[in-house]
KEKE-3310 file (N, C-alpha, C; in steps of 0.2 Angstrom, whole numbers, plus 5000, padded with zeros to 4 digits):
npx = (5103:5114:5119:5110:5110:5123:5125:5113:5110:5102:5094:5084:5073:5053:5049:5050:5058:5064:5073:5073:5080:5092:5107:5116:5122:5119:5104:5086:5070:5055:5041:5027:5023:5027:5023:5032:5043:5048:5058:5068:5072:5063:5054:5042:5026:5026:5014:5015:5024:5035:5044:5056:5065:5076:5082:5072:5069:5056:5047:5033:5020:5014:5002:4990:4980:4990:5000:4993:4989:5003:5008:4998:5002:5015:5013:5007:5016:5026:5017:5018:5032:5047:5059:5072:5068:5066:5063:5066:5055:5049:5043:5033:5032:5022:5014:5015:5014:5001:4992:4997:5007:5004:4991:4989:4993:4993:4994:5007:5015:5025:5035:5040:5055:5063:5060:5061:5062:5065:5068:5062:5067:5081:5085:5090:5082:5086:5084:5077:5088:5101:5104:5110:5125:5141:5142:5135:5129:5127:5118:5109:5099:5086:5079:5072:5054:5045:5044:5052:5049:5058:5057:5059:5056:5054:5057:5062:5072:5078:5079:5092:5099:5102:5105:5095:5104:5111:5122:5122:5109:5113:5123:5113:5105:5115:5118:5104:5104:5116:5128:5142:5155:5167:5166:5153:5148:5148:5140:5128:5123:5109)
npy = (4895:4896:4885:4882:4890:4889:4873:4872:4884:4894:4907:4918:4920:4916:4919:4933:4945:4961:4962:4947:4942:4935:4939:4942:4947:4948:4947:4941:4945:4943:4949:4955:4967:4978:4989:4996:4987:4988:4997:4992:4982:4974:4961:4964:4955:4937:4932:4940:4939:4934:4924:4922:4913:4904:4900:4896:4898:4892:4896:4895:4904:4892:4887:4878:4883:4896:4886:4880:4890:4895:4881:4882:4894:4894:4881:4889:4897:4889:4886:4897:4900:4894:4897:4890:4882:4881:4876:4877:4869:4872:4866:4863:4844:4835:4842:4842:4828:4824:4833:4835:4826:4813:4813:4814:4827:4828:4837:4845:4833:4829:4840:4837:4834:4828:4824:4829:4821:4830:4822:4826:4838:4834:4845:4863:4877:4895:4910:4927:4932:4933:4941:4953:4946:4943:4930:4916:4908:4895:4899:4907:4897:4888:4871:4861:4858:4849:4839:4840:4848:4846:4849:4846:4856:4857:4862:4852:4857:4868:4855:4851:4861:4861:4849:4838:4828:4816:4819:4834:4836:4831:4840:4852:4846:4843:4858:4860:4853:4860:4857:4860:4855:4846:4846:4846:4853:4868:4880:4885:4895:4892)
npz = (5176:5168:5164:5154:5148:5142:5138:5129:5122:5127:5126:5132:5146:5147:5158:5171:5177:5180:5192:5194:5183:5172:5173:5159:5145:5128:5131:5132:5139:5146:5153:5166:5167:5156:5156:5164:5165:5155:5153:5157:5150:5148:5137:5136:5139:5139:5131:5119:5112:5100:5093:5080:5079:5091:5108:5123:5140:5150:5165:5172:5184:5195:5192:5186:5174:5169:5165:5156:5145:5143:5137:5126:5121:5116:5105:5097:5094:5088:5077:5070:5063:5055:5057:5071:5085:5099:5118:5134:5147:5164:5176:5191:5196:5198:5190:5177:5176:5180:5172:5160:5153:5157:5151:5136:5129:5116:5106:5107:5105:5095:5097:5110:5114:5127:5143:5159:5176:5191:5206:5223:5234:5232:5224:5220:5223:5216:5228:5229:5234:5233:5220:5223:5225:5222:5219:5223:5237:5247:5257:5248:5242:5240:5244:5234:5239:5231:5217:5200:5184:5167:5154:5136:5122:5106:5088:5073:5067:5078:5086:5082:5080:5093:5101:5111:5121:5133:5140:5140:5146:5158:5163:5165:5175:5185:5189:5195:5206:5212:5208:5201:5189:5197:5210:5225:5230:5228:5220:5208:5197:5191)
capx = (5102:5120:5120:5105:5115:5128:5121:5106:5109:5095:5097:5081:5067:5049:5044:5054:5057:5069:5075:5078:5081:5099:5110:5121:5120:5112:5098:5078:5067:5048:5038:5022:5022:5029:5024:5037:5048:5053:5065:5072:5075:5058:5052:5035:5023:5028:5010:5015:5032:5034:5052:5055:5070:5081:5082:5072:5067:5049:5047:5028:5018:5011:4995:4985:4977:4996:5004:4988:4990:5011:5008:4996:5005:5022:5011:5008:5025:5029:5015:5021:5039:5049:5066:5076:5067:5070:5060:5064:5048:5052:5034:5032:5032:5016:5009:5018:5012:4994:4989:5001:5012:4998:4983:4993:4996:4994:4993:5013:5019:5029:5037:5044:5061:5065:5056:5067:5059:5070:5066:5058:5074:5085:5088:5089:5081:5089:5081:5080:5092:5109:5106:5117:5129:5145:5143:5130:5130:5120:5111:5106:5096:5082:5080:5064:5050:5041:5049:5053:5050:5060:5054:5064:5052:5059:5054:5068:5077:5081:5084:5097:5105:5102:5102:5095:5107:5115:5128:5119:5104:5117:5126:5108:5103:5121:5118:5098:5110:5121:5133:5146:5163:5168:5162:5147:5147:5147:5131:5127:5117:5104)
capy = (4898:4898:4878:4882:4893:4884:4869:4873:4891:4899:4916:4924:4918:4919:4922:4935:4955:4963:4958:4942:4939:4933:4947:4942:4953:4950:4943:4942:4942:4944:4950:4953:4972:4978:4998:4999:4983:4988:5002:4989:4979:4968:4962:4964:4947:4932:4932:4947:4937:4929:4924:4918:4910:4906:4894:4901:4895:4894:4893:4900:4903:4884:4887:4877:4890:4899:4882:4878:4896:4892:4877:4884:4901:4890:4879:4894:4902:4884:4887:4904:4899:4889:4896:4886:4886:4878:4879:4872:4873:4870:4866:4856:4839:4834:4847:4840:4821:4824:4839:4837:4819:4807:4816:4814:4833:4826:4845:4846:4828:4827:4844:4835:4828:4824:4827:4825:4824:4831:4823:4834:4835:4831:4849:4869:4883:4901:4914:4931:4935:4933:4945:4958:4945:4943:4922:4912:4904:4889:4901:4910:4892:4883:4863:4861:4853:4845:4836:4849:4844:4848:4845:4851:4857:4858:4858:4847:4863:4868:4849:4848:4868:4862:4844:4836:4823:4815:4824:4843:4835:4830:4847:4855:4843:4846:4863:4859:4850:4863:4852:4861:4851:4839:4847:4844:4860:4874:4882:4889:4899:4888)
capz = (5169:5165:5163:5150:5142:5141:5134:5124:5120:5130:5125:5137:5150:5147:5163:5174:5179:5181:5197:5194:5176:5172:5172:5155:5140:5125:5136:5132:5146:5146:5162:5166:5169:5151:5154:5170:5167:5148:5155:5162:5146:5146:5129:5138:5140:5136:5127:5115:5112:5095:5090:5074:5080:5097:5111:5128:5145:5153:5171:5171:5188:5195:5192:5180:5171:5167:5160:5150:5143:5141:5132:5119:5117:5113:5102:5091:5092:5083:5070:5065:5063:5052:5061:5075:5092:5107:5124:5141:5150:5170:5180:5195:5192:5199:5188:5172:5177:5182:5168:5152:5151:5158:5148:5132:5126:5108:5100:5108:5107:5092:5098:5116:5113:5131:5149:5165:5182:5198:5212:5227:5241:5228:5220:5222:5218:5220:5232:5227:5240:5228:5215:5225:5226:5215:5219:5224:5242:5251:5259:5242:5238:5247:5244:5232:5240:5225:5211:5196:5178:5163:5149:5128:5116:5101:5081:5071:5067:5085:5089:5076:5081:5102:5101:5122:5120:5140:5143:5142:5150:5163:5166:5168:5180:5190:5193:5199:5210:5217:5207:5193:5189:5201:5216:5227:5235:5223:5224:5202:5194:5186)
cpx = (5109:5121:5114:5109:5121:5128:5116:5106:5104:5098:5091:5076:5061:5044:5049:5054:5061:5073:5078:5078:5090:5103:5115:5118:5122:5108:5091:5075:5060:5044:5030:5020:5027:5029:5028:5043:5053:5058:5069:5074:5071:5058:5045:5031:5023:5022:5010:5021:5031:5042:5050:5060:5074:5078:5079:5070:5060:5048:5039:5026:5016:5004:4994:4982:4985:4998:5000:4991:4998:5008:5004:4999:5012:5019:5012:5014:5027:5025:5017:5025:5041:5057:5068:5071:5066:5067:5062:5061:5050:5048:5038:5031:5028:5012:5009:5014:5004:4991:4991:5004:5005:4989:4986:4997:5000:4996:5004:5019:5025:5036:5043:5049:5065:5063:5063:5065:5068:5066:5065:5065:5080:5088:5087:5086:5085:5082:5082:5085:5100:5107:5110:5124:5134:5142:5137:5132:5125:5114:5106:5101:5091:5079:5071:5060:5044:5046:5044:5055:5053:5060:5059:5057:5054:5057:5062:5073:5081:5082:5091:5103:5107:5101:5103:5099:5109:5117:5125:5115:5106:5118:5121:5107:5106:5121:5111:5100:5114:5128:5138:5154:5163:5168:5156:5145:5146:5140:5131:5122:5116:5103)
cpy = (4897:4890:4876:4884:4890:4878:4868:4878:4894:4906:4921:4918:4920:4921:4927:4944:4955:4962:4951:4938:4936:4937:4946:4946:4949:4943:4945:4940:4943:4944:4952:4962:4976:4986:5000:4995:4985:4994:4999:4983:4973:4967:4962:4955:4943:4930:4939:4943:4931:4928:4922:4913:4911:4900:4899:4894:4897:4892:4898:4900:4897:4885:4884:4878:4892:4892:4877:4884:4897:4890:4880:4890:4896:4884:4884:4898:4897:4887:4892:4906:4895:4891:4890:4886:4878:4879:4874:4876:4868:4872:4861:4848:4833:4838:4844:4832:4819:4828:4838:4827:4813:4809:4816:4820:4831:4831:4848:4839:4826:4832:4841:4831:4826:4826:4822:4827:4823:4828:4829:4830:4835:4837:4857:4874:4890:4906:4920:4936:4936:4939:4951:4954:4942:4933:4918:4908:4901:4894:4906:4904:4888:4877:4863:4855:4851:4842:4843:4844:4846:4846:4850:4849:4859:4858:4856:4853:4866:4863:4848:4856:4866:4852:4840:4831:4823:4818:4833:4840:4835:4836:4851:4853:4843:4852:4864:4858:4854:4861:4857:4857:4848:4842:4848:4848:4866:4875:4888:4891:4893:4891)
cpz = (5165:5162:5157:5147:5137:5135:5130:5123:5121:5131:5128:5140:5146:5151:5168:5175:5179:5186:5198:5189:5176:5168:5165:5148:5132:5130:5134:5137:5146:5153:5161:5166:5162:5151:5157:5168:5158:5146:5156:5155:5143:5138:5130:5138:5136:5130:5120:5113:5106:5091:5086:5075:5088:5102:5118:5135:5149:5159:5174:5181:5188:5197:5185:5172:5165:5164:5156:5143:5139:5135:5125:5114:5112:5105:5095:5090:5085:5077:5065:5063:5060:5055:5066:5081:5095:5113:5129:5145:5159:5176:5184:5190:5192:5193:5180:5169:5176:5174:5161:5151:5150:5154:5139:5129:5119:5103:5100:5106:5103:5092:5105:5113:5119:5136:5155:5172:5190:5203:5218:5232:5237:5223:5222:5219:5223:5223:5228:5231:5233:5224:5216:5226:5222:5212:5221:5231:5243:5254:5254:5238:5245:5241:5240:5234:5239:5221:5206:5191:5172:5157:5140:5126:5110:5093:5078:5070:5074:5089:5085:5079:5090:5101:5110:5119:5129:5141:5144:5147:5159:5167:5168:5175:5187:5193:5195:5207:5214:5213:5201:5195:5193:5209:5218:5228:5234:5222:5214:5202:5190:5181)
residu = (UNK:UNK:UNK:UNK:UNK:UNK:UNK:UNK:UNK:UNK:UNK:UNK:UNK:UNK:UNK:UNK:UNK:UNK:UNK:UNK:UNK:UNK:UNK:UNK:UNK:UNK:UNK:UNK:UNK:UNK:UNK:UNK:UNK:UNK:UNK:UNK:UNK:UNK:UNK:UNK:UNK:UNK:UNK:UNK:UNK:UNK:UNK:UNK:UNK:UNK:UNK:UNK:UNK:UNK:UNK:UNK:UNK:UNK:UNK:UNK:UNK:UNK:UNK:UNK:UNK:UNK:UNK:UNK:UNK:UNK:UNK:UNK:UNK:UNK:UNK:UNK:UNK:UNK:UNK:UNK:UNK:UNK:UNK:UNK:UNK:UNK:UNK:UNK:UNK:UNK:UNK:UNK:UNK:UNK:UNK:UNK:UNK:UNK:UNK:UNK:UNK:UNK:UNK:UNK:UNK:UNK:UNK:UNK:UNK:UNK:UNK:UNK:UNK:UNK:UNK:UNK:UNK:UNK:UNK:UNK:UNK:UNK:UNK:UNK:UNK:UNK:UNK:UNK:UNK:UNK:UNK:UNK:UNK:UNK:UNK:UNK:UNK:UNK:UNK:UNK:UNK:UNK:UNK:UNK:UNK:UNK:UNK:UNK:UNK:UNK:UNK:UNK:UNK:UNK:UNK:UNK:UNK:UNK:UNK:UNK:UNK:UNK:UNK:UNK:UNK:UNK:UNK:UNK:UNK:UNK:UNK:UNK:UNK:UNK:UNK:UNK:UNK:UNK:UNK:UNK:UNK:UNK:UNK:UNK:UNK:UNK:UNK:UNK:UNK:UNK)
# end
């Protein structure tokens, strides 16, 4: 998350709880449980969630259904908005290929400004074991096995305040990777 932050200004999740949202402050996070988790900070369901503006990150359940659901909510946040906005949507990469790229998703296409598939073996995701821990270790990460697709949705206003250019695409990808600066070893916050 921090390598989103970093490079595209992602300033909340749209999928998340309180447990394992990304603990930095000002942070928006959207959960699914909005009567118990908005003690805790939620902005309640990512379907009640209408910015006018901001850069966020979508990592919905891999179900079907849910990133049909995604994709249309995100559709209409665009129609409602003439502000900045910005999404990285982060689906399997089977699910991405099969469902949305290779069926054209004409209603989002002039919205995609760049899709980038992680091979499966080839990157990390974190466990919910770390959030008590100051650092993130090897053993807070298990090895994804699927390819993980990342795709920028963006209206020219949030390409132009976030623009995917190489180099950020790069550094996101590096900490998929386990990878920040010139070591191999480091184990980030994605």
């Amino acid at each position: 998350m921090k390598a989103l932050r970093d490079n595209f200004g992602v300033q909340g999740e749209c999928y998340a709880s309180p447990s394992n949202r990304y603990g930095v402050e000002p942070w928006t996070f959207c959960s699914a449980y909005p009567e118990t988790d908005g003690w805790f900070g939620s902005s309640g369901s990512f379907f009640n969630f209408w910015p006018i503006e901001g850069s966020f990150e979508c990592n919905p359940p891999f179900s079907v259904d849910a990133v049909d659901s995604m994709f249309a909510h995100i559709k209409e946040i665009f129609s409602k908005s003439s502000g900045s906005l910005s999404f990285c949507v982060i689906m399997p990469g089977n699910h991405w290929k099969k469902f949305y790229r290779d069926t054209g998703r004409e209603d989002l296409a002039e919205l995609i400004r760049h899709e980038e598939i992680l091979e499966m073996g080839e990157h990390l995701y974190l466990t919910g074991n770390w959030i008590n821990s100051a650092e993130v270790e090897e053993k807070d990460t298990w090895t994804a096995n699927m390819d993980t697709a990342l795709i920028w949705i963006q209206n020219a206003s949030g390409n132009a305040k976030w623009p995917v250019d190489p180099e950020k695409v790069t550094n996101v990808t590096k900490a998929f990777r386990g990878i920040h600066g010139d070591s191999d070893t480091t184990y980030t916050n994605i």
